[in-house]
C-alpha positions in Angstrom: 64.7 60.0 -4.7 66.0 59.3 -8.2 67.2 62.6 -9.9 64.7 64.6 -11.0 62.5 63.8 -8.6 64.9 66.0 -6.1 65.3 68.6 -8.6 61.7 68.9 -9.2 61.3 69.6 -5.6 64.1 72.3 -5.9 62.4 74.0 -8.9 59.3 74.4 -7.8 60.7 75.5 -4.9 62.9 78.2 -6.7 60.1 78.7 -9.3 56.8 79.0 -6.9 58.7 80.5 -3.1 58.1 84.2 -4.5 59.6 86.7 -1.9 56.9 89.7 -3.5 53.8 87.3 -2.4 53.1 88.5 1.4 52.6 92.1 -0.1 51.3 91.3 -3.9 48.7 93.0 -3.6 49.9 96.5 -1.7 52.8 96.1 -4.0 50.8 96.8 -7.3 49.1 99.6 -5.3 52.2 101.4 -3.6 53.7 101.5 -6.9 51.1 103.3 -8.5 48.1 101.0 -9.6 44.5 100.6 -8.2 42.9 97.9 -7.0 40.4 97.0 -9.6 43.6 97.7 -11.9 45.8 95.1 -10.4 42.4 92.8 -10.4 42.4 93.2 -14.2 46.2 92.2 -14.5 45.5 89.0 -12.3 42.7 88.3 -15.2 45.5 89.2 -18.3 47.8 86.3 -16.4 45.0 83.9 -16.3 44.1 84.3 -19.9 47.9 83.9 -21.0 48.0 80.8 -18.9 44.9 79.4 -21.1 46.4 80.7 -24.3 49.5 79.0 -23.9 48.6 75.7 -21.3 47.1 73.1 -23.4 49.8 73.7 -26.8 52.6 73.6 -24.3 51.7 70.7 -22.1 51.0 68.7 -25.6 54.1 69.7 -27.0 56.0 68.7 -23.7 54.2 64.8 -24.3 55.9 65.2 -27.8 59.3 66.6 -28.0 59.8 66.0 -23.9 59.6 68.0 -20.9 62.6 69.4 -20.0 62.9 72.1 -23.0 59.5 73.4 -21.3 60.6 73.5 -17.6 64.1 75.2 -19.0 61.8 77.8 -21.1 59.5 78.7 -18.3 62.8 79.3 -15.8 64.2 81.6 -18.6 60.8 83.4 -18.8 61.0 84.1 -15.3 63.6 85.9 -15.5 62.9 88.3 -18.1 59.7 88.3 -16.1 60.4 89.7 -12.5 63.5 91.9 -14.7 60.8 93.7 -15.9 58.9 94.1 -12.7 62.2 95.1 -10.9 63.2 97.8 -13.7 60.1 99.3 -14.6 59.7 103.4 -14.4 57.5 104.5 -12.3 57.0 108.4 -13.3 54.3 107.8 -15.8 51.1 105.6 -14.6 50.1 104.9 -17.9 53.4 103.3 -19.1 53.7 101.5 -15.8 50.5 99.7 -16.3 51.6 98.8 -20.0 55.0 97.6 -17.9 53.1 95.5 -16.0 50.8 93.9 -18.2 53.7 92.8 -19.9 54.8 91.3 -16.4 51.6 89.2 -15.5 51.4 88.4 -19.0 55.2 86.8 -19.1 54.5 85.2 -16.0 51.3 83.7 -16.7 53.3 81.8 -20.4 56.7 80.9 -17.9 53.5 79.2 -15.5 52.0 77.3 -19.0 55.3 76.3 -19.4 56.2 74.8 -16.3 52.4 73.5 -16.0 52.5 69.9 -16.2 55.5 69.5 -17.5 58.0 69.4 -14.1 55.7 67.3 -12.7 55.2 64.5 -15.7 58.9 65.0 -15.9 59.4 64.0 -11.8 56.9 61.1 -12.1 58.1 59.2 -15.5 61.5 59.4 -13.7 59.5 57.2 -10.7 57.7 55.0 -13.3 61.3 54.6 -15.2 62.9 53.1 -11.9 59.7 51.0 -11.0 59.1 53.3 -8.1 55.7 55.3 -9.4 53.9 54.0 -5.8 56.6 57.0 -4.2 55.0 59.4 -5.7 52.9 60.4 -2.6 56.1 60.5 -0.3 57.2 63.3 -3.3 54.6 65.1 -3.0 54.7 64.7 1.5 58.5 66.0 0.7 57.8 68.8 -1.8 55.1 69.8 0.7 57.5 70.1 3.6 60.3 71.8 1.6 57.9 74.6 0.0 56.4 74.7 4.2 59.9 75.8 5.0 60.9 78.3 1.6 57.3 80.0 2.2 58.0 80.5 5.7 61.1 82.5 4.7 60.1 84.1 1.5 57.4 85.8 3.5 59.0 86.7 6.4 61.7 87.8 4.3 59.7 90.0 1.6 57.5 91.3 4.5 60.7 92.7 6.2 62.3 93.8 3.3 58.9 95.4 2.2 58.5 97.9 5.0 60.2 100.8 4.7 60.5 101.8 8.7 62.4 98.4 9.0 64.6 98.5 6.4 65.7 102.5 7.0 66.2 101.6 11.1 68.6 98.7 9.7 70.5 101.0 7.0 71.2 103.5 9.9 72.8 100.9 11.9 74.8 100.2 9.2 75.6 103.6 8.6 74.6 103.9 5.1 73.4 107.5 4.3 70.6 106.7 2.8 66.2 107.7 2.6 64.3 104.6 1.9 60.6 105.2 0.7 57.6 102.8 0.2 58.4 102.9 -3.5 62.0 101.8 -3.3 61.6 99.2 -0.4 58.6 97.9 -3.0 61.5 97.0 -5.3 63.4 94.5 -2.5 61.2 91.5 -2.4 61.1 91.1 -6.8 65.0 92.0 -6.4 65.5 88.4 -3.9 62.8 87.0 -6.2 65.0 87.3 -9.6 67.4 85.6 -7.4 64.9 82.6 -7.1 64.1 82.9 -11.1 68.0 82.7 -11.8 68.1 79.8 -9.2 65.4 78.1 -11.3 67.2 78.4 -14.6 70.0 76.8 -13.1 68.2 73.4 -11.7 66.1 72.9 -14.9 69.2 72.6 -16.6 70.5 70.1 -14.5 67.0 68.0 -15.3 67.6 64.8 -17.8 64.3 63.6 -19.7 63.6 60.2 -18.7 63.2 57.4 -21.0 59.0 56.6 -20.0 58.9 60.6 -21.9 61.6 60.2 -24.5 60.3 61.3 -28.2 62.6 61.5 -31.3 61.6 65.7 -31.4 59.8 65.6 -35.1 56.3 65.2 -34.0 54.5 67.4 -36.7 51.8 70.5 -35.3 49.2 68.3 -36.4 50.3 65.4 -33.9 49.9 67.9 -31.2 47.0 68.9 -31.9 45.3 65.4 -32.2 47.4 64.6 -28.6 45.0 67.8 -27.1 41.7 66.3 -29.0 42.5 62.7 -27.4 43.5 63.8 -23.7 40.5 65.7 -23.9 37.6 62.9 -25.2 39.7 60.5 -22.4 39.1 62.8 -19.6 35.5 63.2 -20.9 34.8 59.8 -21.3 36.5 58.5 -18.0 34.5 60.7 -16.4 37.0 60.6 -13.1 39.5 63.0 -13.8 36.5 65.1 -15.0 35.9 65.3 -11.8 38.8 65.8 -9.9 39.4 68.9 -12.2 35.7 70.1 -11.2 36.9 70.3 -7.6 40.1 71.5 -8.0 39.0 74.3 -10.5 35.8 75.2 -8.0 37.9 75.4 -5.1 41.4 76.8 -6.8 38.9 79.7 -8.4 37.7 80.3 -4.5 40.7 80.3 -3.0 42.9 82.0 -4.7 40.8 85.5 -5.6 41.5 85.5 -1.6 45.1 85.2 -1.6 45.9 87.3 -4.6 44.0 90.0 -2.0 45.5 88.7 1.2 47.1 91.7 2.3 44.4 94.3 1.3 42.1 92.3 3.6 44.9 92.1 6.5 45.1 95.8 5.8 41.2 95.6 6.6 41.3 93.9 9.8 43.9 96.1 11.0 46.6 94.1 10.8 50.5 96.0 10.8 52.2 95.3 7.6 55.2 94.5 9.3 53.3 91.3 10.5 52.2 90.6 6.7 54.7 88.5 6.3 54.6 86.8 9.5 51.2 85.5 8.9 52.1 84.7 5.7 55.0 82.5 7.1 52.0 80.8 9.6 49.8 80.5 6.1 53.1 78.2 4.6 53.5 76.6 8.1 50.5 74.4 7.2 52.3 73.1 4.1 54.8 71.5 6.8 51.9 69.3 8.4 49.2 69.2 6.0 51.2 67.0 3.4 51.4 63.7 5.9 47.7 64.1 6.9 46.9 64.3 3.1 48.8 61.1 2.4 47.4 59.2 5.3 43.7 60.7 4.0 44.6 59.1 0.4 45.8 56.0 1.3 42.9 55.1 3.8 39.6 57.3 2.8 38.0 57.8 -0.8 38.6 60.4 -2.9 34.7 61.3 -2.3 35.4 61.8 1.3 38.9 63.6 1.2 36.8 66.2 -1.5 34.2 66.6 0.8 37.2 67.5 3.6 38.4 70.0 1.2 35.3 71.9 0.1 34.2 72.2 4.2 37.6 73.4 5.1 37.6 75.8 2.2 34.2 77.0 3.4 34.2 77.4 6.6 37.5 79.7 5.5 36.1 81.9 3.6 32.6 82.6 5.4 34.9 83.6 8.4 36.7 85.9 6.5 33.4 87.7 4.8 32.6 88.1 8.0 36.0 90.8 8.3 36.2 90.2 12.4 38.9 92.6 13.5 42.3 90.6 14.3 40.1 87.8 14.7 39.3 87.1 10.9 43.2 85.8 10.4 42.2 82.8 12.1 40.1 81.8 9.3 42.9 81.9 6.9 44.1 78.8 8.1 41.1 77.0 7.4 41.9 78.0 3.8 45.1 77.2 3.8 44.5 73.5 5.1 42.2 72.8 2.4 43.8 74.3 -0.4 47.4 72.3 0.5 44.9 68.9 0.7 43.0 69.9 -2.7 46.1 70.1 -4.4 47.9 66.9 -2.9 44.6 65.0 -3.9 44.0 65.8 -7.2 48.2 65.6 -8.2 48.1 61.8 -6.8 44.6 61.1 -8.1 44.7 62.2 -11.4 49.1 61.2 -12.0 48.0 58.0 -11.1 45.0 57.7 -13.3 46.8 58.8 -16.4 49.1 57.5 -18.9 52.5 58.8 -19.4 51.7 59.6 -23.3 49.1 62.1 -22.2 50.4 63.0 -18.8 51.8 66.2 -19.1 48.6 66.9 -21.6 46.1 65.8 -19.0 47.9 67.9 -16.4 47.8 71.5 -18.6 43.9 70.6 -19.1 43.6 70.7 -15.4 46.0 73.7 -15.1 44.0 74.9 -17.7 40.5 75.0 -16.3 41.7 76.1 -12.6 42.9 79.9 -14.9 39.9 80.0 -16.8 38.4 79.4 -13.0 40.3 81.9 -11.9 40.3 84.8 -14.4 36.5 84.0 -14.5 36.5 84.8 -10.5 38.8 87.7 -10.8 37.1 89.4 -13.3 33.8 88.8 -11.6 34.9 90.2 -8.3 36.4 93.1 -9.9 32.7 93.9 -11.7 31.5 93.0 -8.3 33.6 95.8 -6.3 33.1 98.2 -9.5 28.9 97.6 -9.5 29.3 98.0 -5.5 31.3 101.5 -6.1 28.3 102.4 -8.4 31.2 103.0 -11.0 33.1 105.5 -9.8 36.2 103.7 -8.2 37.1 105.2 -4.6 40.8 106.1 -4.2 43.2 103.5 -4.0 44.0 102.3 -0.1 41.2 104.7 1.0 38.8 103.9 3.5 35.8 103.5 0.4 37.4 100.9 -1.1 38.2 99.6 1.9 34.4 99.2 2.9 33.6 97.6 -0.8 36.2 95.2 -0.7 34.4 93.7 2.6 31.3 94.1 1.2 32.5 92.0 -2.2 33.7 89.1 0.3 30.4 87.3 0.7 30.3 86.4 -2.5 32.8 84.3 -1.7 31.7 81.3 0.5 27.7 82.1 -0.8 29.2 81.0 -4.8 31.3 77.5 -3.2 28.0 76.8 -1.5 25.7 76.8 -4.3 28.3 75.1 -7.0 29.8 72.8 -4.5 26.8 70.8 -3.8 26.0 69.5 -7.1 29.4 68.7 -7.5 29.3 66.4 -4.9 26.3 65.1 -5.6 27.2 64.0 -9.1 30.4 62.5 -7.8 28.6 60.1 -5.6 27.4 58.6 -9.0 31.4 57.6 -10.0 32.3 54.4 -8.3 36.4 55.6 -8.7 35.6 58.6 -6.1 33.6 56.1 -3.4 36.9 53.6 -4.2 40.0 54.3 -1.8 42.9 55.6 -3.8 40.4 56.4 -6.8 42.0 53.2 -8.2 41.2 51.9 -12.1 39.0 49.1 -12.7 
């Protein structure tokens, strides 16, 4: 691969393999917050993302990418530093603490958001070898398969306390691990990552299909959003490949940012968090070759309507909370949520111009967060109407019961909005064209 199409792989490798993400949700918990809390936080890093998405991805089309993928690496740091130095003795600092966190996180996300990738493809377009792209994205698939499979079964380990005590007494440290300490050891590997990030995105060169002379005035950058936007209105085809990948994105992952509360639920060990977690990024290995055969033989109509029955049939298994059983059902979402995303980045980078690209891209990034928060803070009103306003404890058996109960809504919401969707995209002759190809 030229370049910076290898080092894109590595930094979003680095910048997306997070060791904390088999526990995120228990993390939050164990160190002090409640759930409807840490739902609330998941909303703050949505709406930084849409604060920040669209101005950053424009600016990245005019003064070049690589200042934003450096940026958001840097922002990671300071990001999980916070995270892994906060105080814990006083609850109401700590949730300050951590707004700042999710907050920090969701800008380094803008950041990187469009730009990495525009930056990986003009580097294909600049050697005559865009029509790769897919076999970048079957490769990136496959390498963030394998760094998944280890963050999780990693930060699981390093998570439970039982584990990491048994293994400080055969190394004869004299040492009491708590929950709250071995909390710490999963953002301590991911600063690691974050440092790792910084490192490759400086090693990133700004090809020449992106190159800008840096003085393009606010105003410029401003008409760049205005023009991506009318273009993605008027072509009517990336309008609705975001659609689908904000619809099911939104779905998805309100799931996995509760992934382990809802293993919790099923009664599964937390020393096996990370395990399934590791299955969960297993997909990522195979799914990627399937989802290039898929977009190089079948319509985009078709592959969508794969998707949005895989996602389904996902999560209306898991509202149904079966007792070991409902994990199964997890993989259903994770096979359609690693095609959705290989779709719509081939679709839609092929489909757009590299003036706009990184632009177009943050407008998609853009309305899967506003997607998201949207869902997050809807399920959190959900589980607060459902507690009758009076939040249960955190991790007791109450909320336990509401959480289940808040699932439903769930497959019944990518039911009723999916089917329009596709309706109105049998109307587009790109998404009943294989490859979604131009005119």
């Amino acid at each position: 691969m030229p370049r910076n199409a290898g080092l894109f792989v590595a930094f979003r490798v680095l910048f997306n393999a997070r060791f904390y993400y088999p526990v995120l949700a228990v993390l939050f918990v164990d160190l002090g917050l409640t759930l409807d809390q840490y739902a609330l936080l998941n909303v703050a890093w949505a709406l930084s993302i849409v604060l920040f998405e669209l101005p950053l991805g424009a600016l990245g089309d005019r003064i070049g990418r690589k200042p934003l993928v450096v940026t958001a690496a840097a922002i990671m740091v300071v990001e999980m530093a916070v995270l892994a130095f906060a105080p814990l003795s006083n609850p109401t600092l700590l949730f300050w603490i951590f707004l700042a966190n999710r907050v920090l996180s969701g800008l380094a996300e803008a950041a990187a958001s469009g730009a990495d990738e525009a930056l990986a493809y003009d580097s294909l377009v600049d050697a005559g070898r865009e029509g790769e792209w897919p076999t970048v994205l079957a490769r990136l698939g496959r390498a963030m398969s394998v760094a998944f499979i280890v963050s999780m079964v990693l930060g699981g380990a390093v998570y439970d306390p039982a584990l990491m005590q048994g293994a400080a007494d055969r190394l004869g440290f004299d040492i009491a691990l708590t929950q709250q300490d071995t909390a710490r050891f999963p953002v301590y590997l991911t600063l690691g990552l974050a440092l790792g990030a910084l490192a490759v995105s400086l090693l990133m060169r700004e090809p020449k299909a992106a190159a800008t002379d840096g003085t393009e005035p606010l105003a410029s950058t401003a008409g760049a959003i205005a023009s991506a936007g009318r273009w993605i209105l008027r072509a009517r085809f990336p309008l609705a490949l975001m659609l689908m990948s904000l619809l099911v994105d939104s779905n998805v992952r309100v799931f996995l940012t509760l992934t382990s509360t809802y293993y919790r639920l099923v009664d599964i060990p937390p020393g096996l968090f990370g395990v399934l977690g590791a299955g969960f990024a297993m997909l990522g290995f195979f799914v990627p070759s399937l989802a290039r055969r898929m977009a190089l033989t079948r319509t985009p109509l078709v592959n969508f309507t794969v998707v949005i029955v895989s996602v389904l049939a996902g999560v209306a298994g898991i509202a149904a909370v079966h007792r070991w059983w409902g994990v199964l059902f997890v993989a259903f979402l994770g096979v359609g949520f690693h095609l959705l995303n290989f779709f719509v980045s081939h679709y839609l980078n092929a489909a757009t111009e590299s003036s706009r690209r990184a632009t177009v891209l943050s407008f998609k990034s853009l309305a899967n967060n506003l997607a998201y928060g949207g869902a997050g803070w809807a399920f959190a009103l959900l589980m607060r109407a459902l507690a009758e306003g009076e939040p249960p404890p955190p991790g007791s058996a109450a909320e336990e019961s509401i959480f289940a109960q808040a699932l439903v809504a769930l497959p019944l919401t990518l039911l009723v909005l999916s089917l329009p969707l596709l309706a109105w995209s049998t109307r587009l002759p790109r998404m009943r064209r294989v490859g979604g190809a131009a005119d």
